[in-house]
MDAnalysis code that builds the backbone (N, CA, C; Angstrom):
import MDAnalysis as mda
import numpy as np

u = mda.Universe.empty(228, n_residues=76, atom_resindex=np.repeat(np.arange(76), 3), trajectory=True)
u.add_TopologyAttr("name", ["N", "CA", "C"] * 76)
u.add_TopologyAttr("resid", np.arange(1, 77))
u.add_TopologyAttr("resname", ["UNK", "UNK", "UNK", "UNK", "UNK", "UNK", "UNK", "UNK", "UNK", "UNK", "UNK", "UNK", "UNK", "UNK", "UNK", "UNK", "UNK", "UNK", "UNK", "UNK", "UNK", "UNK", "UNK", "UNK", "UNK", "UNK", "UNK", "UNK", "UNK", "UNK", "UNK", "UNK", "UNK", "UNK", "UNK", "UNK", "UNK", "UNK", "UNK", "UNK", "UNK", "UNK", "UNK", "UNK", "UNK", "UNK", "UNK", "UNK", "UNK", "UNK", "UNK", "UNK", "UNK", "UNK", "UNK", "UNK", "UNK", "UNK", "UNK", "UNK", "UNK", "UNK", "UNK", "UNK", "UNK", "UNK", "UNK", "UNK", "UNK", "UNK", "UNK", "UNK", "UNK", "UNK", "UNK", "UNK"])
u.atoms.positions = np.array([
    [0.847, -1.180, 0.000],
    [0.000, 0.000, 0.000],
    [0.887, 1.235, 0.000],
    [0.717, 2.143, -1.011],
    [1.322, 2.998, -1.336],
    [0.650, 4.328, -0.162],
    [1.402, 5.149, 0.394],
    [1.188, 6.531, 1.205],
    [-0.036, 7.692, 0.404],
    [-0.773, 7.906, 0.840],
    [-1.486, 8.661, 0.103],
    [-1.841, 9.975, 0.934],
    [-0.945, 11.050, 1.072],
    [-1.030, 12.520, 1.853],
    [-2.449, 12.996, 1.530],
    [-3.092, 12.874, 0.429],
    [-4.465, 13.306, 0.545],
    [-5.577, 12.732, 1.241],
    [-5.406, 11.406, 1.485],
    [-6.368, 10.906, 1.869],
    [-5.929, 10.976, 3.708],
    [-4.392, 10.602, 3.843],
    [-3.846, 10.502, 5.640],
    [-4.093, 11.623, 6.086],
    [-3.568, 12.861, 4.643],
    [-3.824, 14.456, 5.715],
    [-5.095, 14.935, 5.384],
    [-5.498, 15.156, 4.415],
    [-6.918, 15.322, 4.539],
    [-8.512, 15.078, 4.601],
    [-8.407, 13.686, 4.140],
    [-9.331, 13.353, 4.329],
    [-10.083, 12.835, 3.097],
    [-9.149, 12.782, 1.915],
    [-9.744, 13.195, 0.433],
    [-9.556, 11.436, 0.055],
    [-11.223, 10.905, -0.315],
    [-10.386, 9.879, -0.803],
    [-10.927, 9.779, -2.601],
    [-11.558, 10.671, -2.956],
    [-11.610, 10.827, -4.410],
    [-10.550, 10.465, -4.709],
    [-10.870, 9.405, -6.096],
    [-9.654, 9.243, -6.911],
    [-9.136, 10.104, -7.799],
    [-9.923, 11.544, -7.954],
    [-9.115, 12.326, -9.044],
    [-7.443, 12.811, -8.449],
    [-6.750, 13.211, -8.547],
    [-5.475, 13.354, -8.106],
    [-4.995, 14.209, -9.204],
    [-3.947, 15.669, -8.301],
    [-4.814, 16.429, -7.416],
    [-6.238, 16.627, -7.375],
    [-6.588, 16.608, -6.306],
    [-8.046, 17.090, -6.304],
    [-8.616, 18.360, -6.667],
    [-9.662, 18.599, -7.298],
    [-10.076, 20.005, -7.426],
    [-9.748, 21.183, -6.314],
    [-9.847, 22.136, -7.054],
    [-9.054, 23.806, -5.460],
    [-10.129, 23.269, -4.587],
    [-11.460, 23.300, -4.809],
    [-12.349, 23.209, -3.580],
    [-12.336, 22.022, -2.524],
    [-12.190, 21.258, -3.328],
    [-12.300, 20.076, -2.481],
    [-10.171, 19.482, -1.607],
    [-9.915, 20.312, -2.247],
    [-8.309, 20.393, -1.303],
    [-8.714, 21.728, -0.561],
    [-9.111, 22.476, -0.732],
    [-9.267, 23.394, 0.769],
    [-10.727, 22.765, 1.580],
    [-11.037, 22.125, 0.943],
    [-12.071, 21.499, 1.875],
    [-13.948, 22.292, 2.399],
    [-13.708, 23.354, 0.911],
    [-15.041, 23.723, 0.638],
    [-15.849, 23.335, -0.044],
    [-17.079, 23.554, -0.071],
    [-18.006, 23.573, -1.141],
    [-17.791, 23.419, -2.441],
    [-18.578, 23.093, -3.332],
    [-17.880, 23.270, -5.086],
    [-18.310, 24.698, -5.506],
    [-17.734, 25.795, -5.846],
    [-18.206, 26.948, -6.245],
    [-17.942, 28.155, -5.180],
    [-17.254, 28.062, -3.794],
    [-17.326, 28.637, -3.063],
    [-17.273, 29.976, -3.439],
    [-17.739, 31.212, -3.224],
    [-17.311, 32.622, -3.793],
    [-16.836, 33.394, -2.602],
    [-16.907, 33.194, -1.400],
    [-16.548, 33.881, -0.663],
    [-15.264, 34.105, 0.066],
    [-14.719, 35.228, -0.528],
    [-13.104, 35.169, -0.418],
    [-12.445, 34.975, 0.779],
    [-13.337, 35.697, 2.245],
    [-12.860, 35.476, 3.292],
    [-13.091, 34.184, 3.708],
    [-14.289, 33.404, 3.179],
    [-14.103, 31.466, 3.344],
    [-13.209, 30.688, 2.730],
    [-12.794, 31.386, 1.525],
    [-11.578, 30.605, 0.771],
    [-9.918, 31.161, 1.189],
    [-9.820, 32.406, 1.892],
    [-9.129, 32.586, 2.633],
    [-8.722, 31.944, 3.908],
    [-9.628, 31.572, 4.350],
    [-9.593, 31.289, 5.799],
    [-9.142, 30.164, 5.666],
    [-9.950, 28.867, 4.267],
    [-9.765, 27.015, 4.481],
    [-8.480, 27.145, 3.682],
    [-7.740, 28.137, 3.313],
    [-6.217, 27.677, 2.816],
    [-5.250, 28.181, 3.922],
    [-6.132, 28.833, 4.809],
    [-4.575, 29.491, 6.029],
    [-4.820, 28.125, 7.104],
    [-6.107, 27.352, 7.257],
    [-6.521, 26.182, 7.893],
    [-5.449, 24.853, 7.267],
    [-5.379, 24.897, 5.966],
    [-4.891, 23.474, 5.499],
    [-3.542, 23.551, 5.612],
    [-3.196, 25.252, 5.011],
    [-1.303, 24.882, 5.545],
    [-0.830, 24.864, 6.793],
    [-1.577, 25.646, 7.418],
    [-1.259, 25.327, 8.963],
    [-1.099, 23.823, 9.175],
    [-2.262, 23.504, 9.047],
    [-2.248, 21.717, 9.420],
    [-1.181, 20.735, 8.520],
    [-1.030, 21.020, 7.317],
    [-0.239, 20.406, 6.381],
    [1.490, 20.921, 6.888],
    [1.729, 22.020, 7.308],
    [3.307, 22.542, 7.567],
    [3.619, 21.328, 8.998],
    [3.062, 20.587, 9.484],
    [3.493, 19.890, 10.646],
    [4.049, 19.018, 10.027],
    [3.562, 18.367, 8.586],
    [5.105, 17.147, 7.951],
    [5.735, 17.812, 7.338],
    [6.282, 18.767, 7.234],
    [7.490, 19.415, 6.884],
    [8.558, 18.578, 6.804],
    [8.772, 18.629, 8.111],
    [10.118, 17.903, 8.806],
    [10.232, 16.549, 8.705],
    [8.820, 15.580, 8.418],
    [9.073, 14.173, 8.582],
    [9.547, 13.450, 7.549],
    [9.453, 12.616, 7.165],
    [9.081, 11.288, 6.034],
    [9.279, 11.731, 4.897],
    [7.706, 12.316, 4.827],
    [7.114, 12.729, 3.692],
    [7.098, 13.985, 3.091],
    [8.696, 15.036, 3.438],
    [8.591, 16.113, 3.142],
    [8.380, 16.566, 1.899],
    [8.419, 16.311, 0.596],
    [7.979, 16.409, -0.260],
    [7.535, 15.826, -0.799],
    [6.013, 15.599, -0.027],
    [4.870, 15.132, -0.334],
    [4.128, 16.644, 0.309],
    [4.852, 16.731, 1.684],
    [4.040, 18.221, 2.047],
    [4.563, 19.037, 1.449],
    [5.679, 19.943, 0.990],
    [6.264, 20.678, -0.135],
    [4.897, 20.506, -1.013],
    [4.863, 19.674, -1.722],
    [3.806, 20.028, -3.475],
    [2.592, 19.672, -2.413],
    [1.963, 19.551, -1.977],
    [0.504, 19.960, -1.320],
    [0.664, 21.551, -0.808],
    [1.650, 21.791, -0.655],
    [1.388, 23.334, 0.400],
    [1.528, 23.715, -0.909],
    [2.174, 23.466, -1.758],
    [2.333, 24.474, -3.103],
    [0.755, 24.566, -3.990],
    [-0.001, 22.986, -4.159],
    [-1.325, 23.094, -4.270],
    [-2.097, 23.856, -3.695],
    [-2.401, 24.183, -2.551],
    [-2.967, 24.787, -1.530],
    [-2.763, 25.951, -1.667],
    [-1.912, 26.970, -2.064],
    [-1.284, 27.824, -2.758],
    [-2.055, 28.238, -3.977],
    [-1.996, 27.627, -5.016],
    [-2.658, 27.585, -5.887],
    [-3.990, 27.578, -5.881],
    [-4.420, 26.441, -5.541],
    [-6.209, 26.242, -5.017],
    [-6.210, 27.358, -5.043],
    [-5.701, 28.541, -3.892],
    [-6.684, 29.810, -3.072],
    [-6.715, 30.188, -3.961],
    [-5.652, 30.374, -5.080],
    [-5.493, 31.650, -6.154],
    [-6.376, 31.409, -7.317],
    [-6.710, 29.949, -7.400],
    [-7.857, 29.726, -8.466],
    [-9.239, 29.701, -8.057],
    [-9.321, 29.571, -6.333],
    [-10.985, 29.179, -6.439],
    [-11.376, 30.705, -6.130],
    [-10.643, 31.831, -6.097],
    [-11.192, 33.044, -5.866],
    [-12.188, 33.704, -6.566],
    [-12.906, 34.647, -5.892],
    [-14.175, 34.835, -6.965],
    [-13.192, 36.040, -8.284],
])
């Protein structure tokens, strides 16, 4: 069984890979509200910057960089 950071860190077990911006910040599909799509990407890197240091550091590297992205695409 292969490591899967989306599904251990977040919760994602859709098979699309990456997952859509919304559903990696862990909103709604369509969200428009900037201070909600603000808020679930300062939520996921927070939580995602704790494997930094371990194992799987670049696995968290390109998720925080997704997460990154996400905000900048699901904005209204």
């Amino acid at each position: 069984q292969t490591f899967d950071p989306y599904h251990k860190w977040l919760g994602i077990r859709d098979p699309q890979r990456p997952p859509n911006h919304y559903r990696l910040l862990g909103l709604e599909l369509y969200e428009c509200d900037d201070e909600v799509i603000r808020d679930a990407a300062t939520r996921q890197v927070t939580y995602i910057k704790r494997y930094q240091t371990g194992p799987y550091r670049d696995d968290c590297l390109s998720i925080l960089g997704e997460i990154n992205a996400a905000r900048a695409a699901a904005r209204p």
